[in-house]
C-alpha positions as CSV (number, residue, x, y, z in Angstrom):
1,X,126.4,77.4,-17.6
2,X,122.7,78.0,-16.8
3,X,123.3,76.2,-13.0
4,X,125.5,78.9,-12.7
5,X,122.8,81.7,-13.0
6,X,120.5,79.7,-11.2
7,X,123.3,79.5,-8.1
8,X,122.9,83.0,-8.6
9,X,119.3,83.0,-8.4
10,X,119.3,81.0,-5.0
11,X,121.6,83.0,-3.6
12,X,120.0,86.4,-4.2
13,X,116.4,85.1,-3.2
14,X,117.7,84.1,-0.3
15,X,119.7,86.9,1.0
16,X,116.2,88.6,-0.1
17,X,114.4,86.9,2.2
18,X,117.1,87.1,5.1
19,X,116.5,91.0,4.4
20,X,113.0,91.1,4.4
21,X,112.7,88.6,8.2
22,X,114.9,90.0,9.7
23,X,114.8,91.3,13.6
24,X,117.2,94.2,12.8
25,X,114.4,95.0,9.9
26,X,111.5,94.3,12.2
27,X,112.8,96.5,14.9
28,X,113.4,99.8,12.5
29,X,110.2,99.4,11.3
30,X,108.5,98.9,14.7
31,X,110.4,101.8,15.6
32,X,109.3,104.3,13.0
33,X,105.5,103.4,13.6
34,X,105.8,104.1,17.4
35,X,107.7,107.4,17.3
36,X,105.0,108.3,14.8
37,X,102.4,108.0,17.4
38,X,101.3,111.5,18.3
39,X,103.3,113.1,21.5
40,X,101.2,115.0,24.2
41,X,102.4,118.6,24.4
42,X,105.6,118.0,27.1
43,X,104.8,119.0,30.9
44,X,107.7,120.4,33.3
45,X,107.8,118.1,36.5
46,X,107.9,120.7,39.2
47,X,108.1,120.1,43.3
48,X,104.5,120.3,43.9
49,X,104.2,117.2,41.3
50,X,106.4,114.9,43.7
51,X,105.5,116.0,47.3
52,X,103.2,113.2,47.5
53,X,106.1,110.6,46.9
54,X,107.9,108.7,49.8
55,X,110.9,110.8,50.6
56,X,114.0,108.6,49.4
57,X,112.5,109.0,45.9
58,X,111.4,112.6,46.0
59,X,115.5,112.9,46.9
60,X,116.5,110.7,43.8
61,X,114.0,112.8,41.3
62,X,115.7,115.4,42.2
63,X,119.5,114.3,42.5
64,X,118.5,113.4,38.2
65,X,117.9,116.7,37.6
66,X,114.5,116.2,36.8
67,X,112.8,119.2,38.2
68,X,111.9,121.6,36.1
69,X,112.8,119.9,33.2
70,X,109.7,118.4,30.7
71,X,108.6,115.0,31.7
72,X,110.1,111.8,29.8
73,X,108.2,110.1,27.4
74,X,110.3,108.5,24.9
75,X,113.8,107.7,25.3
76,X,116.5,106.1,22.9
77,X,119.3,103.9,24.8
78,X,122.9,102.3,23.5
79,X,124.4,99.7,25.8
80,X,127.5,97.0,26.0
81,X,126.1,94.0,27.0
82,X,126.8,90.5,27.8
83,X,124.3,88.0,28.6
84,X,125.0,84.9,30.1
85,X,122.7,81.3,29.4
86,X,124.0,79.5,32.4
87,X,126.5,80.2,35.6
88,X,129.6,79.6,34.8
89,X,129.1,79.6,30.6
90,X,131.0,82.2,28.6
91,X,128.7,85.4,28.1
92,X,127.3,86.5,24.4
93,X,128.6,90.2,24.2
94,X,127.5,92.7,21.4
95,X,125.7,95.9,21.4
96,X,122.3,97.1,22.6
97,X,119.8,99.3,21.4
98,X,116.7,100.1,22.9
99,X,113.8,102.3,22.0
100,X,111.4,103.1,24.3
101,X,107.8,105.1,25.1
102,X,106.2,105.4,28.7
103,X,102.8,107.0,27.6
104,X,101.9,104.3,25.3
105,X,103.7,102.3,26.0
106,X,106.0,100.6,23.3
107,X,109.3,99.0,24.3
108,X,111.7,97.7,21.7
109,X,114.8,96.0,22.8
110,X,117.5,94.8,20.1
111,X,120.9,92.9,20.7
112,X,122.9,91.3,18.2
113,X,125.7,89.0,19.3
114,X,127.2,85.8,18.4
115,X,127.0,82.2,19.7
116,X,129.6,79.7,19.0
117,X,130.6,82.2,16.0
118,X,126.9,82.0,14.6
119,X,125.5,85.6,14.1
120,X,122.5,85.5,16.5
121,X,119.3,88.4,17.3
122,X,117.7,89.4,19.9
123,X,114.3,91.6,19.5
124,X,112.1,92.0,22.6
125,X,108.6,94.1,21.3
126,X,106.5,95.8,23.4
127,X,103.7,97.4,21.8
128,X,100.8,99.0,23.8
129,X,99.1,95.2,25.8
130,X,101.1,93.0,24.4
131,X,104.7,91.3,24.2
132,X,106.8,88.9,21.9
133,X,110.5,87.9,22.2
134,X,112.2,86.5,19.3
135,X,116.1,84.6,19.3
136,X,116.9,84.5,15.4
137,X,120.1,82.4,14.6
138,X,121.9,83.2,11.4
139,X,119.1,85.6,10.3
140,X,116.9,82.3,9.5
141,X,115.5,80.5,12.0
142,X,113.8,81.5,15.8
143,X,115.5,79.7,18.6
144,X,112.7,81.2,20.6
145,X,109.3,82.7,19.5
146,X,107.0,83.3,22.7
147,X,104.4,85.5,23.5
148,X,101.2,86.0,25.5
149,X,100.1,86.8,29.1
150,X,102.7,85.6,31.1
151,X,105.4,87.6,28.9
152,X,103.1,90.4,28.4
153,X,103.4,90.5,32.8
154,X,106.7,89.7,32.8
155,X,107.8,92.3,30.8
156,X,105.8,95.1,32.5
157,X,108.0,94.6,35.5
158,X,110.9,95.6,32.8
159,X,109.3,98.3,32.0
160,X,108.7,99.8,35.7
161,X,112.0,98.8,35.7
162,X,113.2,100.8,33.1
163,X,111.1,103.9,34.6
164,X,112.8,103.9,37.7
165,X,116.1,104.3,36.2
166,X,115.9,105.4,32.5
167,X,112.8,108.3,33.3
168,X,112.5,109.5,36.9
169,X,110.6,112.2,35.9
170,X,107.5,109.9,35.4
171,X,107.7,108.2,39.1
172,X,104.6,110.6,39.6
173,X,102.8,108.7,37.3
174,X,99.2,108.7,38.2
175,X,99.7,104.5,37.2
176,X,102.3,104.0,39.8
177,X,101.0,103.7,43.5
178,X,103.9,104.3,46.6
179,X,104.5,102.9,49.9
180,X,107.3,104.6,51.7
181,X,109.1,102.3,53.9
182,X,112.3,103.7,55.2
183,X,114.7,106.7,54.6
184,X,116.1,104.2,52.2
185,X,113.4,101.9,50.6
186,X,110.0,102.3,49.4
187,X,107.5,99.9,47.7
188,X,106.1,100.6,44.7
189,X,103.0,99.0,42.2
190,X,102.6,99.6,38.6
191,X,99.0,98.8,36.8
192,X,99.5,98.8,33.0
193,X,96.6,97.4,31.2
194,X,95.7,93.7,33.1
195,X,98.7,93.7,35.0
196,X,100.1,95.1,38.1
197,X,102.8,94.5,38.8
198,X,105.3,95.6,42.3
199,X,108.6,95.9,43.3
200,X,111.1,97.3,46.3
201,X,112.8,100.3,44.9
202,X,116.3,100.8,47.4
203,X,118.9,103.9,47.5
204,X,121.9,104.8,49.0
205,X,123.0,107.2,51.6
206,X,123.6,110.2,48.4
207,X,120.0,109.5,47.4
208,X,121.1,107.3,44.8
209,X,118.5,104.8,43.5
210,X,121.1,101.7,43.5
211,X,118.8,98.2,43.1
212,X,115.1,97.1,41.7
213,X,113.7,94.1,43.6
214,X,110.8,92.5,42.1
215,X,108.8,89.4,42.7
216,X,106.4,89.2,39.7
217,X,108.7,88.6,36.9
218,X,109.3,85.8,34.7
219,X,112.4,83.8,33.7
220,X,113.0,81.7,31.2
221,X,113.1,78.3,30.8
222,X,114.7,76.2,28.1
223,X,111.3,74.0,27.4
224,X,109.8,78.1,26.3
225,X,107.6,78.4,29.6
226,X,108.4,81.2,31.9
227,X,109.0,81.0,35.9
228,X,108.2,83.7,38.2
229,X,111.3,84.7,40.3
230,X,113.0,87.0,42.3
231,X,114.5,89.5,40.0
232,X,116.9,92.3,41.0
233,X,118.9,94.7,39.1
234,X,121.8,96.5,41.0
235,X,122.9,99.5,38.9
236,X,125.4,102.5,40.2
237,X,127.6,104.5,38.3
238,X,126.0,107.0,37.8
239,X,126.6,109.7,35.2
240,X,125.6,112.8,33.3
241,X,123.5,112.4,30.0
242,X,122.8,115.3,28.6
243,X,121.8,116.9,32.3
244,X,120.7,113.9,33.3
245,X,121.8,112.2,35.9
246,X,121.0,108.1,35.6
247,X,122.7,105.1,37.0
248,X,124.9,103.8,33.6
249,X,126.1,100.4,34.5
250,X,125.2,97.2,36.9
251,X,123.6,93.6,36.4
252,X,120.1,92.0,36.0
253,X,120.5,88.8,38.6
254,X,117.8,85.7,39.3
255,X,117.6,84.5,42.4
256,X,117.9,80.6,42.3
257,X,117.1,78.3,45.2
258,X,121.1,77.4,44.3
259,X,122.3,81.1,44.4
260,X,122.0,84.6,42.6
261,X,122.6,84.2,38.9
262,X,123.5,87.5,36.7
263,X,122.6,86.6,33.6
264,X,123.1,90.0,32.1
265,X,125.5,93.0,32.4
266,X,124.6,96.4,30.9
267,X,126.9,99.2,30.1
268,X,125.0,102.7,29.0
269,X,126.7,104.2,26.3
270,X,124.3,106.8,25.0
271,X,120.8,108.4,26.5
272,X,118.3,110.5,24.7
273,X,115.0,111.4,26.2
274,X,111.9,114.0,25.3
């Protein structure tokens, strides 16, 4: 019965290989080598820090209990998601985790869903100037593989995007430049690297910051090439985490000559930060 052990053969090498390419792999191990990158010793974010900062978002800083507390640098995130292809097309839901370092920076974004009941990967990797996203369908083949500039841009407006709600403490960041606009809006620009990259930061009467408007982002096409369009991302809910206070649910939406599209919908589920 030797075809028998060689099924066997088959069968183990490729479950070995499944192992050894897969996202969920690639992101532990990205992971572990950006937590290992040294921390600076943690400052506490103090009034003084923020005085310089429009007034709506000196407010927020302060309604997330941020003051007097160190300043983020690395956070770890659970969501619910669904994601959506196409208006009108049933969404992919599964869970979220997302790793994430503002000093370096290093962004690491994992999903895992299913798509007409094929197990299906999601792994978007930031890591210090550069970004890749990777679709892996049955833990075998990439649907999508793309990198270089234009991701690399479009995902530093994620980034500034996650700042503003995920680590308020760092809106004094000497990289982020303010205009103040209103008792309820101010503009904002982020320089990381080659990019900078602005958006309209907007809160509500409590000092809540409760949308992200951004022109300079990216979205995806189905030919692999990436279109820059108006982004916003309307969160509320907000919610203690540990002290923190941070918006916990709301939708990413693109802004289609035919109508907004929310192609995503984010539930926080868990929030650690140092």
């Amino acid at each position: 019965m030797w075809f028998l052990g060689a099924a066997a053969l088959i069968a183990v090498g490729g479950a070995l290989y499944i192992w050894s390419t897969s996202l969920s792999r690639a992101f532990d191990q990205r992971r572990a080598e950006a937590a290992a990158e040294p921390l600076a010793e943690p400052q506490l974010l103090t009034e003084t820090d923020i005085d310089h900062l429009p007034e709506p978002v000196q407010r927020y800083i302060e309604l997330t209990g941020s003051i007097g507390r160190p300043v983020v640098t690395e956070i770890v995130m659970h969501f619910d998601a669904a994601m959506y292809d196409a208006p009108d097309e049933p969404g992919m839901t599964g869970p979220v985790v997302q790793y994430e370092r503002f000093d370096v920076p290093h962004r690491l974004f994992f999903m895992k869903t299913r798509m007409k009941g094929l197990p299906v990967a999601v792994l978007h990797d930031f890591n210090h100037d550069q970004a890749t996203m990777r679709v892996r369908l049955a833990g075998i083949a990439n649907v999508i593989d793309i990198g270089g500039p234009k991701l690399t841009r479009t995902e530093t407006v994620t980034i500034l995007n996650d700042l503003a709600f995920f680590a308020p403490s760092r809106l004094a960041d000497e990289r982020l430049s303010w205009t103040e606009e209103d008792d309820r809006h101010a503009k904002v620009s982020f320089t990381l690297g080659a990019n900078t990259v602005s958006a309209e930061l907007i809160f509500n009467e409590a000092g809540e910051l409760i949308d992200f408007v951004s022109q300079d982002r990216g979205m995806l096409e189905t030919d692999g090439s990436l279109t820059v369009t108006r982004w916003t991302t309307p969160l509320d809910n907000y919610r203690e985490f540990a002290g923190w206070r941070l918006a916990s649910e709301g939708n990413a939406i693109w802004h289609l000559p035919e109508g907004p599209f929310a192609y995503g919908h984010l539930r926080l589920t868990h929030y650690e930060a140092r």
